[in-house]
C-alpha positions in Angstrom: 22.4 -25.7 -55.4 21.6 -28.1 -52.6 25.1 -27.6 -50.5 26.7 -24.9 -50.6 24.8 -22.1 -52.4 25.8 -19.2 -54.5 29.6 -18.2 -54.4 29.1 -14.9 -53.2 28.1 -14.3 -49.0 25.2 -12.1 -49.9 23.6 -14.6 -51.9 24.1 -17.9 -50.0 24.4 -18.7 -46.6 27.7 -21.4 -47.7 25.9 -23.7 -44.9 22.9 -24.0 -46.6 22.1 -24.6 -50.4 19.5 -22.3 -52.2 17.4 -25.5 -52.0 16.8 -27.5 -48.8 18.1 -30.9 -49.4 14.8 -32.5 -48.8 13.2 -31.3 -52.1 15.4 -33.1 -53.8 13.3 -36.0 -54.0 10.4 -33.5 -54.1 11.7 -32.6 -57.1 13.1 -35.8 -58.7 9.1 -37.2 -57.7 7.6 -34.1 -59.3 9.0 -35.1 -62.9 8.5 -38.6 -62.2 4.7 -37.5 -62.0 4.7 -35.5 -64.6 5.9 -37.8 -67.0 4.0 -40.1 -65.8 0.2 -38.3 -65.9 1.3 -36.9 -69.2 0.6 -33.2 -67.9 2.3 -29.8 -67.0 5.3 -30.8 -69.4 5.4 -26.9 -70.2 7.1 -26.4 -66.7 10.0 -29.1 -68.1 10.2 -26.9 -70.9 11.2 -23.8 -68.6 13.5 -25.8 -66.5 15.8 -27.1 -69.5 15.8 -23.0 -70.7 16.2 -21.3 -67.8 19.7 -21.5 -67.0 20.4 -20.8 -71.1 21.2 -17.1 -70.1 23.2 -17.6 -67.1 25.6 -19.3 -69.5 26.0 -17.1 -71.3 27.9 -14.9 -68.8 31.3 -16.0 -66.8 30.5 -18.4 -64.4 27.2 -18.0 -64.1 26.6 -21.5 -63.7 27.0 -21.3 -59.3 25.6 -17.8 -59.7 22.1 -17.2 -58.0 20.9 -14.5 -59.2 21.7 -15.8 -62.8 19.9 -18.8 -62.5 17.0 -17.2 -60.6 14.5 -18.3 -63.3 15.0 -21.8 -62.4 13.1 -20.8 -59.2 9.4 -21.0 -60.4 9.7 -24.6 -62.4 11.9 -26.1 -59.0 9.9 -25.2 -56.5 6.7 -26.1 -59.0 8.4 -29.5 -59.3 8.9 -30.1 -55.5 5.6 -28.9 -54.6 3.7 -31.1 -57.0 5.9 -34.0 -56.0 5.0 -33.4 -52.6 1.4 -33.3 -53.0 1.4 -36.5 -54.8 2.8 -38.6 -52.2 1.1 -40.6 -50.6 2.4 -42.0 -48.0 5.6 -40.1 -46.0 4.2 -37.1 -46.4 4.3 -35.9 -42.6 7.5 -37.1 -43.2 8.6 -34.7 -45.5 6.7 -31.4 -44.2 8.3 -32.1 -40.9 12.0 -32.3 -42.4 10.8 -29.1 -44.4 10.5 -27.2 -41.0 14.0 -28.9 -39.5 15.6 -27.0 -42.7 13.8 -24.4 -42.5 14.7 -24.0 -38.7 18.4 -24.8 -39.6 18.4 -21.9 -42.0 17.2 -19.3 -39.4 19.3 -20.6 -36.3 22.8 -20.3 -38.7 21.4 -17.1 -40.2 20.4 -15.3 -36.9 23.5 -16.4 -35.3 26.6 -17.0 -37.5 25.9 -15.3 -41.0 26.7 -11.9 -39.7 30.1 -12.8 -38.1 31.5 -14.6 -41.3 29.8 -12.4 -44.4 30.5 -8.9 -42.7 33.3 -8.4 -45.9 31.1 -9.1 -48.5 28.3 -6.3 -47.1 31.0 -3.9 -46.3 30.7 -3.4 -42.7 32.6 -0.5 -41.3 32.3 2.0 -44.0 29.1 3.1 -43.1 30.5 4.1 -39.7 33.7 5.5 -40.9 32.3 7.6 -43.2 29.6 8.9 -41.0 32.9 10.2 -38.4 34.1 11.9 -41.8 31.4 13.3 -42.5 30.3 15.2 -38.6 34.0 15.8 -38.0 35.7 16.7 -41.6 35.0 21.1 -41.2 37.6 20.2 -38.5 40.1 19.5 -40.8 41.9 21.2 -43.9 42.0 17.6 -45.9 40.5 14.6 -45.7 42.7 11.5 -47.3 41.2 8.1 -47.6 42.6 4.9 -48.2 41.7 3.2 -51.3 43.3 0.1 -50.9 41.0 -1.7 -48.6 38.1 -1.5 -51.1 37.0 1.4 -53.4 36.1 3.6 -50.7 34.9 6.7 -53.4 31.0 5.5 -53.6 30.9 4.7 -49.9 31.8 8.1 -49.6 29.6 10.0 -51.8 26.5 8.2 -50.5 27.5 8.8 -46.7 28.0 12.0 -47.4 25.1 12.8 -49.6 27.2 14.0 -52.5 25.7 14.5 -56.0 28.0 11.6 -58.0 27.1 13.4 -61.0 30.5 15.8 -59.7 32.8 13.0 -60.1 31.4 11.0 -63.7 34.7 12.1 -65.3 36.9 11.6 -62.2 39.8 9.0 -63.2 39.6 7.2 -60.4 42.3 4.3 -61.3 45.2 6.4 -60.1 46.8 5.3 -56.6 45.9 8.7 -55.6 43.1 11.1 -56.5 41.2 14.0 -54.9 37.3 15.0 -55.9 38.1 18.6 -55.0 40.7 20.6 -52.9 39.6 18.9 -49.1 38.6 14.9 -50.0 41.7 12.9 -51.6 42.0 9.2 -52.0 44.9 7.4 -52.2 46.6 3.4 -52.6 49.9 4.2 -51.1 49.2 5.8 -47.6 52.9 5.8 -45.7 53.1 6.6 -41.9 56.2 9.3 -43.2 53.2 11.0 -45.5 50.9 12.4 -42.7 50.4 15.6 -42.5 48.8 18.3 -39.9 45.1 19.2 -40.4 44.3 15.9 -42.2 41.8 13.6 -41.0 42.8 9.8 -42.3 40.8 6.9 -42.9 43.1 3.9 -42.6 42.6 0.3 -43.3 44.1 -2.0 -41.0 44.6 -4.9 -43.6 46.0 -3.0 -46.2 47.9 0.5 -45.1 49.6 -0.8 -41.5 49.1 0.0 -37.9 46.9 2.1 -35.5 50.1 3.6 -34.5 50.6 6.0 -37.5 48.7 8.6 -35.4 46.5 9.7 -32.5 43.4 7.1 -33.3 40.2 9.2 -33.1 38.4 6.0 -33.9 38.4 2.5 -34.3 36.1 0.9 -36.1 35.6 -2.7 -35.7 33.6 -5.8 -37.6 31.2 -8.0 -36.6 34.0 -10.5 -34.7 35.3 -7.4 -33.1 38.5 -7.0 -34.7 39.4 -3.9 -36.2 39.0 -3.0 -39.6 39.4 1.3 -40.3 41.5 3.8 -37.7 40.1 7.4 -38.4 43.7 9.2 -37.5 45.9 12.5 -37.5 49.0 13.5 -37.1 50.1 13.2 -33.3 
């Protein structure tokens, strides 16, 4: 909560918790005072319930958006401890703004390089190629290996998903109609003339399967998809 964050990148930062450290004595004083003027013990209520249905799931206990109801009574706690202190109080607003400016410095200018994976970078490019240059091609054959590339490509290429609802797409290799295939096994001895590949370059092998119409690359500038054909 305080350290590291949620487990996933989108959710967390993994620099900075989903609280700042300093209201955790905001928070601890916020009880303290509650107990002790005999008032607001509803909020205490909603703190010990709130993370009853995040149990309930699989480990939903270092999940944000599971525990997201514990947001309300913490930040009620550390805002009534805060404006119940009496002396240090400067103190504390002013290490509220060094977090706070912590936050945005990391965030505006490492986030991006090291949580590119978890908000799929690269499909968004690779699909838009696919979609101005596939009536230039016979086939289009995707690799499926990297991550499930079926949705990225419906959306980027405004496609009803209604068309594909009973679509079995657990097989290594599947096609929506005649022209767009995906497939878990692409093999530099498969290519074939007048198909347009999208290749992964963790999972499927090297840029030298075919002539590389485009290399698309993440945030650290390393590639991650070769859009190829058959030299």
């Amino acid at each position: 909560m305080f350290n590291e964050g949620d487990v996933t990148f989108r959710h967390s930062l993994h620099q900075v918790g989903n609280l700042f450290w300093v209201e955790l004595p905001l928070v601890l004083w916020g009880i303290i005072q509650i107990i002790k003027r005999r008032k607001y013990f509803w909020i205490m209520g909603f703190l010990l319930i709130a993370p009853l249905a995040s149990s309930l799931t699989i480990d939903g206990y270092n999940h944000a958006t599971r525990l997201f109801l514990m947001v309300f009574p913490l930040s009620f706690l550390a805002a009534y401890g805060l404006a119940n202190i009496k002396k240090f109080k400067l103190f504390f607003i002013l290490m509220l703004l060094f977090e706070f400016s912590r936050f945005q410095y990391y965030y505006w200018n490492f986030y991006r390089n090291q949580s590119w994976r978890w908000w799929h970078t690269g499909y968004k490019e690779s699909m838009q190629y696919i979609s101005e240059n596939k009536d230039k091609y016979e086939k289009v054959v995707m690799d499926n290996s990297y991550e499930p590339a079926l949705i990225r490509f419906l959306f980027w290429n405004k496609i009803d998903s209604e068309k594909v609802f009973e679509l079995d797409d657990s097989r290594d290799y599947f096609c929506i109609d005649s022209r767009f295939c995906f497939s878990r096994n692409l093999k530099k001895e498969g290519l074939g003339k007048g198909i347009l590949y999208l290749i992964s370059e963790e999972r499927s092998g090297r840029k030298d399967w075919g002539e590389v119409l485009k290399t698309v690359y993440n945030y650290q500038n390393s590639p991650i998809f070769y859009l190829v054909s058959e030299k």
